[in-house]
N, C-alpha and C positions, 0 to 999 in steps of 0.2 A: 184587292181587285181595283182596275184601275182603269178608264177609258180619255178616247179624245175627241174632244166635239168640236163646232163651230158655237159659238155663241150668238143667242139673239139680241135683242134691244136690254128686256128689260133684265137680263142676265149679268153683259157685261160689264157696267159698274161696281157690283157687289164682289166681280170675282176679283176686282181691280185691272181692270185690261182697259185700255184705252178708246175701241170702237167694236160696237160688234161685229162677227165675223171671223174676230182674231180668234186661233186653235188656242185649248189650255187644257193642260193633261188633270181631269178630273180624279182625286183620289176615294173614293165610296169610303163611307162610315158605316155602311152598311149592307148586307151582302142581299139581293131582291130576291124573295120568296122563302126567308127561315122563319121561325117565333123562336122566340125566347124560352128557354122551358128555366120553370122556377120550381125548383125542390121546395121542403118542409126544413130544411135549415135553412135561414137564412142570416145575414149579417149581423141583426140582432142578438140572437140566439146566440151565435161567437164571440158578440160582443161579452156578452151576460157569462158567458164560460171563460172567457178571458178575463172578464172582472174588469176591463178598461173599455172606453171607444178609441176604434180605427181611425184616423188625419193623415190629410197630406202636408205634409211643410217643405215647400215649392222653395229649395235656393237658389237666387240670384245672385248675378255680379258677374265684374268683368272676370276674364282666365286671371288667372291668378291671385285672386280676390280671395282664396280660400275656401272655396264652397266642397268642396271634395272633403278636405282635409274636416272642416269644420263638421261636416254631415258625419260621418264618419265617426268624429269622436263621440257626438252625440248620440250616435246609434248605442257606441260599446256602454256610453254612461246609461242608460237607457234599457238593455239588455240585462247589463249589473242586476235591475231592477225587477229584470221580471216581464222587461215589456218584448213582445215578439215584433222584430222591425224590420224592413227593408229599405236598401239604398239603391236608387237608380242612379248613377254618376255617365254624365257624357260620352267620355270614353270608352266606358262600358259596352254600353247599348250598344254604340258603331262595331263592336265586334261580332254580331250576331241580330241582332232582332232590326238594329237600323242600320247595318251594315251595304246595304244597298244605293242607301242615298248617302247624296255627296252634301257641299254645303253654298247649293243654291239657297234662293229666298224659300224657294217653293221645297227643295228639301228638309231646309233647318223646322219651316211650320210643320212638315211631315212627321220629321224626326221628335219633335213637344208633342205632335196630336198622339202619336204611337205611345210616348212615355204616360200621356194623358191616359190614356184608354187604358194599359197595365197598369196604373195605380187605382184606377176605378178599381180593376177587379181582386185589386187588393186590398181595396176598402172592405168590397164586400167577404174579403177571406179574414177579416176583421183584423188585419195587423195595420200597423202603423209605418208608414211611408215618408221616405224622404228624396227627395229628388234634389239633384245636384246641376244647374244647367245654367249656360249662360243668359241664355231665353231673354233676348237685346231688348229685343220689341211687347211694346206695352200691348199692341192685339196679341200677339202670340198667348202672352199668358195668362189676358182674360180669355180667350180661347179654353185654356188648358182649365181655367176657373169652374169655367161653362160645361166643361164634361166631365170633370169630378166632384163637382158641386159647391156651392160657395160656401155652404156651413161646415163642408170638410177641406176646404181649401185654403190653406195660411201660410201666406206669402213672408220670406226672410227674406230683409234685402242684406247682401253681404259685400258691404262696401269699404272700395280702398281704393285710391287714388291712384290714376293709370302709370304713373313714375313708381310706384311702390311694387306695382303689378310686375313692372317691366324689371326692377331689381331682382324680384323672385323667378321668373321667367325660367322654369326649371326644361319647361321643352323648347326654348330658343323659338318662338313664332313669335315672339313682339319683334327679335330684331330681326327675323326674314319680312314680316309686314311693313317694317321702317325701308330695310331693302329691295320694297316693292315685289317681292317672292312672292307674297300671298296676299290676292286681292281681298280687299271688304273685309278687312279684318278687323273685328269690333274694339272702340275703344284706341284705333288708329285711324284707317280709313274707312272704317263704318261706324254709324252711333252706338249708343245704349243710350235707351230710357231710363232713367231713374223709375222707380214704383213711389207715386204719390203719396201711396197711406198702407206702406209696408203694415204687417201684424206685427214686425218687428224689425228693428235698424241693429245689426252690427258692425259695428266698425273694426276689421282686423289690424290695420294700423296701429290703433290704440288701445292694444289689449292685446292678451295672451292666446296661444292657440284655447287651453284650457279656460281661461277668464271665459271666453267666447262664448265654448262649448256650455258651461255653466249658465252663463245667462239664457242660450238660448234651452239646456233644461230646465229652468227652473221657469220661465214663459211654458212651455207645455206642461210641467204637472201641476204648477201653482195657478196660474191665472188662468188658462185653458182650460183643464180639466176639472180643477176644481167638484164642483157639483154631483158631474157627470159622475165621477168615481166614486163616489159615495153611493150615489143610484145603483150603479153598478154591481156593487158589495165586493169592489177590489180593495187587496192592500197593498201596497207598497214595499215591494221587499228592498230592504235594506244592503246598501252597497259593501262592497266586502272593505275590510280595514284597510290603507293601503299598509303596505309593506315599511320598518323603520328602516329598513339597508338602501 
């Protein structure tokens, strides 16, 4: 739901608009006059039946930095295992849930609050989330922090040098962005922020799709969960052999 007002004084700073008065299309996080109804299962409880806790592990980086690919493997290594996972990947979403907004400022922040809001409620369906998004900007994704919560919130930054990016460039948008085809295109003519104090730095450059994926499993069952799973009273199933052919 979605409205457009005039802004007052002490409004228009915060929403970032330049003077009050100026129109800006409110997007609601909340719809006026429902409650919440809360069952006797709850997230716990899934938790405790699944034998692990539910995370989000938020990837960044520029396009073609490998965040897709990377998530992705990590899902299947992950799965191997027993763990119940989902991936929200960019392109995805815009087929259907974000498919509405384009990629203004005001859309792209729309488009992370939406994916924000589906992994909340996938926390609480106790699986395990991964999110695949360029997510340029350092507010966007403490934004995204702020509504799935900071102790289920674990930032990957998946970093590789925008020459590396542009060599992989399997959908041709680095060299229409060079060609001035597409404006604001991140990591061209628009920034990205690095994340100051990632939960974890991979670098795809220098390493393997697999190397990768390995490090960043072995950060969520080793260092992460640690504790947690023992609490839990899960086990670890065991990945299958691979194949000698």
């Amino acid at each position: 739901m979605s409205s457009t007002f005039r802004t007052e004084a002490a409004y228009a700073a915060p929403l970032g608009l330049e003077k009050p008065g100026e129109s800006v299309r409110v997007l609601r996080t909340c719809t006026p006059n429902t409650v919440a109804y809360r069952g006797r299962i709850d997230r716990a409880a899934r938790e405790r039946q699944n034998g692990y806790p539910a995370k989000v592990f938020w990837f960044t980086g520029l396009s073609g930095s490998g965040k897709s690919t990377l998530a992705h493997r990590v899902e299947e290594l992950l799965h191997e295992r027993g763990i119940r996972t989902y991936v929200f990947d960019g392109d995805n979403v815009r087929q259907g849930l974000c498919g509405d907004l384009g990629f203004s400022q005001q859309d792209r922040t729309e488009n992370l609050r939406r994916i924000a809001e589906m992994a909340r409620l996938f926390l609480d369906a106790g699986t395990v989330c991964m999110a695949a998004f360029i997510s340029p900007l350092a507010e966007d994704r403490e934004r995204v922090r702020g509504i799935v919560g900071n102790a289920d919130f674990h930032e990957i930054y998946v970093k590789c040098p925008v020459c590396v990016c542009e060599e992989r460039d399997v959908k041709g948008l680095y060299k229409l962005a060079r060609a001035g085809r597409i404006k604001n295109y991140t990591g061209v003519s628009a920034p990205y922020e690095e994340p100051e104090n990632p939960a974890l730095l991979v670098e795809t450059d220098k390493g393997t799709v697999e190397g990768c994926a390995r490090a960043v499993l072995d950060f969520i069952i080793g260092e992460l969960w640690g504790e947690l799973w023992g609490e839990l009273g899960g086990e670890l199933r065991e990945a299958p052999a691979e194949s000698a052919d």
